[in-house]
N, C-alpha and C positions, 0 to 999 in steps of 0.2 A: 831266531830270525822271524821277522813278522812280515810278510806280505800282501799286498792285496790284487787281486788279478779281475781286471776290468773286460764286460765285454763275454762274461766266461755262459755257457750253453751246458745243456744236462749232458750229452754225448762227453765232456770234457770233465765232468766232474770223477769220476770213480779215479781216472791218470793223475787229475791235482789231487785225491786223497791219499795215492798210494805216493807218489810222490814226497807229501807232506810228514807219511809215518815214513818212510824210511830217509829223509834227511833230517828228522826232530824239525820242522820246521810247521810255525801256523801260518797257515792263509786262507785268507777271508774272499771270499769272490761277490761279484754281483753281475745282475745281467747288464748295469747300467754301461751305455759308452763311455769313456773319459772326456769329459768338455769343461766349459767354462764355467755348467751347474753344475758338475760331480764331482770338479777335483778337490773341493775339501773331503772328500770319503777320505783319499788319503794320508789325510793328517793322523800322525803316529804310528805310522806304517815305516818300514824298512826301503822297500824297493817297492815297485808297482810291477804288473805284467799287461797287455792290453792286447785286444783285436779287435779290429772295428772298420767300418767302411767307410764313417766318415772323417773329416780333417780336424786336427787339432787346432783350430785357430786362435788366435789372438796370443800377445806376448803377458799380456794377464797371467795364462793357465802357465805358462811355464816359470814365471818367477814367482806362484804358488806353489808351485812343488818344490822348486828352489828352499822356498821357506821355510816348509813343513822338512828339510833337510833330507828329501827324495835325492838321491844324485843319479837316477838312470832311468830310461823306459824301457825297456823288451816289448817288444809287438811280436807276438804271435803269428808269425806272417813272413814272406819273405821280401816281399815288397815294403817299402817304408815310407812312400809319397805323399802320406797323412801326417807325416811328422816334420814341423818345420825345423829344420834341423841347425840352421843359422841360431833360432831363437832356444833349441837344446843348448847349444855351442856358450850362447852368451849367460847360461844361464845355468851352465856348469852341469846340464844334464848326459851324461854318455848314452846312446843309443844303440841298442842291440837287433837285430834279425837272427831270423833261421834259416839262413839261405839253403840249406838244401835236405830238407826236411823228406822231402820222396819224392826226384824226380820223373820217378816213373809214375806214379800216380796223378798228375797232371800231364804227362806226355800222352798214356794210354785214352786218357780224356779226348787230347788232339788228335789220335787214331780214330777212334769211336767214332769221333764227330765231323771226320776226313770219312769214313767209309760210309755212315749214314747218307753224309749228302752226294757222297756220288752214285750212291741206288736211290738216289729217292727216294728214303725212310717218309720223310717230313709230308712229301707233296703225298706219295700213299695210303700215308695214316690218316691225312684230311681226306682223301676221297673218300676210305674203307669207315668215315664215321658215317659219311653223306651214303653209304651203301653202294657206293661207285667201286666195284670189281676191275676194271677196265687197264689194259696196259698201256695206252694211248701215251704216244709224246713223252714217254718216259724211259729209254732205252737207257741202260748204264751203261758207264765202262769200267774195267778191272785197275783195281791200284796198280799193278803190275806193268799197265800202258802206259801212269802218268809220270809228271817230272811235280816233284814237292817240292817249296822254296821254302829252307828254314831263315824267318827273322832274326836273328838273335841264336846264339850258338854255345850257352854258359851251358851249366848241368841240366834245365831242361830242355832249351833246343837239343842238346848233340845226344839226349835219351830220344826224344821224339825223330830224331833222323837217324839212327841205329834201328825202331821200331818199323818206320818207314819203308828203311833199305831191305829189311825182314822179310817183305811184303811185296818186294821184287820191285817197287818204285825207284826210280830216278831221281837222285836227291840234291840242289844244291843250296846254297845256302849265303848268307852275309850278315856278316858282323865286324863292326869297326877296328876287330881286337878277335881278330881269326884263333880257333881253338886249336892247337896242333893235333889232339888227341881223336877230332872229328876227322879230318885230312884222307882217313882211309874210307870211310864213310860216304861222304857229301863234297863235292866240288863247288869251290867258295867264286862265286860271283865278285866284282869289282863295285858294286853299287847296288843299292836298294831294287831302284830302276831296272838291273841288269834281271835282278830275281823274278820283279811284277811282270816283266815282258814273256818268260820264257815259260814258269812256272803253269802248271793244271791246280796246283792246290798249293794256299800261300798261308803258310801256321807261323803265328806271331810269339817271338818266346823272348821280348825284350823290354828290362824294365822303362818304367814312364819316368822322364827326366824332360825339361825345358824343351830340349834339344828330338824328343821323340813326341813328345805331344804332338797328335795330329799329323803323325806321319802319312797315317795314311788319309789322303783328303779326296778332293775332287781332282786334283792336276793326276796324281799317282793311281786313284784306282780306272783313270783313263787308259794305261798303262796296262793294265791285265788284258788277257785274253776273253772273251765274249764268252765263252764257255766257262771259265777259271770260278773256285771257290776262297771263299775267306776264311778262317780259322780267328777266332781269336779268344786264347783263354792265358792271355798277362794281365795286362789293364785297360780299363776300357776309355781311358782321355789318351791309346792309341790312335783312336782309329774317329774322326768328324762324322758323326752319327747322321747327323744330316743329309750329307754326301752321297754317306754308305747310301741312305734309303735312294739318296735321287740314282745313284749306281744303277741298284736292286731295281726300280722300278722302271727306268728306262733299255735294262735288260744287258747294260755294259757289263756285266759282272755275271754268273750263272746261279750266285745263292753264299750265303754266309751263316757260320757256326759262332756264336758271342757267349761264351761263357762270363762275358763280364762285362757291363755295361759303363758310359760316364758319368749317369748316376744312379748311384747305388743303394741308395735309400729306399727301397723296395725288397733288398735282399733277406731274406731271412725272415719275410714277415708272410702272414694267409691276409690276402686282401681281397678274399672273394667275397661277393657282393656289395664291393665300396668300387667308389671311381677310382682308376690307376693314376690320373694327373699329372700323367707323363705321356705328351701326343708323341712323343718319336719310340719309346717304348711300346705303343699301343700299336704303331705302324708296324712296326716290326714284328708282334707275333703274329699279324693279321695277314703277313704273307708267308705262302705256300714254301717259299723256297730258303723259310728264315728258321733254322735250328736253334730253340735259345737255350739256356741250362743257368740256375740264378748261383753263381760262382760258386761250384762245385769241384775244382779240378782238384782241390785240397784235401775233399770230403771223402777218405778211406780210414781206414782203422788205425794202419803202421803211420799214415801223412799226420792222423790226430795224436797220436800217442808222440811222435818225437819232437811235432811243433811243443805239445806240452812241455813238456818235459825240456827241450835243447831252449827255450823259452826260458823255465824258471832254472836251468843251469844258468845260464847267463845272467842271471838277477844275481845268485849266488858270486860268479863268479869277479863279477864286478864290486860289489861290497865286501867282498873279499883279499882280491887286488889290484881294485881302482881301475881295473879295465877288463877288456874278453876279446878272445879270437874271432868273433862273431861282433864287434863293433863297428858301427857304420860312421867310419871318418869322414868321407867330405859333404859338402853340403850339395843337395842336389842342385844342377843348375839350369 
């Protein structure tokens, strides 16, 4: 079995070696993304593996792997909004994810980055650069006082509201397709709106689909509380960046956590001393009350090892027998 795994990073390599000797299998990696100038790498490859931030576009790339006799992608990831999955579909490609790779290791993220911002990690650390000691204007409160509103309630929302409730918080929560297993947990709100209004701290744990793009805008983050923070470490074309900032600066909102932005093209890279050429990016670290983290809630040891690994299961598992429990059947809409 011959693979090639797209997108692949040094942290990743030692998992795809051991990997490799104990399934008898070769694979070839590169740091390249998969696009419309890489995918003849592919040719004479078995299966592919990929992770990447940005979009697979054009029906090009996919009736080239078509041809090179690829029949599947695994993405590394558990998110899949970079893959047109219509133009997978027509082109006889099956698509896999890892949906639940460690959902504690992105939930713990949305703790970290819930407690930070309600002591004032962020606005501190800017002062104590500037040599400003001072406690001024900065009084916290204890998780314990607040009400958490989970987004989204799959394996990492109802880990992230279990973590929450831990911590003696107030939890409710919504999702269009309530968890029974959270029920004991978090008290499920009737509406997005019901959660923005009530909630002190609002953690996003729902994938990006047509239908959530830009959930959160200008109408809904009117809806929070003046004091209330943001969370968000799913995808970042949740949330109208724009909005966010005019929120953030008009003072409707009290401060926001972005582990992942809408775009991503910045991720993973050192761009110190070049221009960022990205004005809502730029705005956003330049405020005090803006926690950012460049999409890290993946990045632990157990989350790296079984993306690998439950990744190239699924490569295996599919050229094996033409599909995997970990297929993503419908097309997003």
């Amino acid at each position: 079995m011959n693979i090639l795994m797209y997108g692949v990073q040094d942290h990743e390599k030692k998992i795809i070696a051991d990997w490799a000797e104990s399934h008898e299998a070769k694979i070839a990696t590169t740091p390249d993304f998969l696009s419309e100038q890489t995918v003849a790498q592919a040719k004479g490859f078995d299966g592919i593996c990929i992770q990447q931030p940005i979009a697979l576009g054009g029906s090009t790339l996919y009736a080239q792997l078509k041809s090179y006799g690829i029949k599947q992608i695994a993405t590394r990831t558990a998110g899949y909004d970079m893959i047109d999955l219509n133009e997978a579909e027509k082109n006889d490609l099956i698509v896999t994810n890892v949906p639940a790779y460690s959902p504690y290791a992105v939930a713990e993220l949305a703790v970290t980055q819930a407690m930070q911002l309600v002591r004032h990690i962020p606005q501190f650390q800017k002062r104590i650069v500037n040599k400003d000691f001072r406690w001024s204007g900065l009084l916290s409160k204890e998780i314990r006082s607040l009400t958490v509103g989970i987004i989204g309630t799959g394996r990492i929302g109802a880990t992230a509201a279990q973590l929450f409730k831990g911590l003696g918080a107030k939890v409710i929560g919504f999702d269009q397709y309530p968890n029974d297993h959270v029920k004991s947990i978090l008290e499920y709100r009737p509406s997005l709106e019901a959660v923005l209004k009530e909630a002190d701290i609002v953690s996003l744990h729902t994938p990006l689909f047509d239908s959530t793009h830009h959930m959160i805008n200008r109408n809904t983050l009117k809806l929070m509380k003046k004091s209330a923070f943001l969370i968000n470490i799913a995808r970042g074309g949740l949330i109208n960046t724009e909005d966010l900032i005019d929120a953030l600066e008009s003072g409707e909102i009290a401060g926001a956590a972005l582990d992942t932005f809408e775009n991503e093209t910045v991720i993973n890279k050192d761009l110190n001393g070049q221009s960022l050429n990205d004005p809502l990016l730029s705005k956003l670290i330049a405020m005090d009350q803006v926690l950012l983290t460049p999409h890290i809630g993946f990045f632990t040891e157990t989350a790296i090892q079984n993306i690998v690994e439950g990744a190239l299961d699924c490569v295996v598992e599919v050229l094996e027998t033409g599909t995997s429990k970990n297929r993503v059947e419908q097309p997003i809409k």
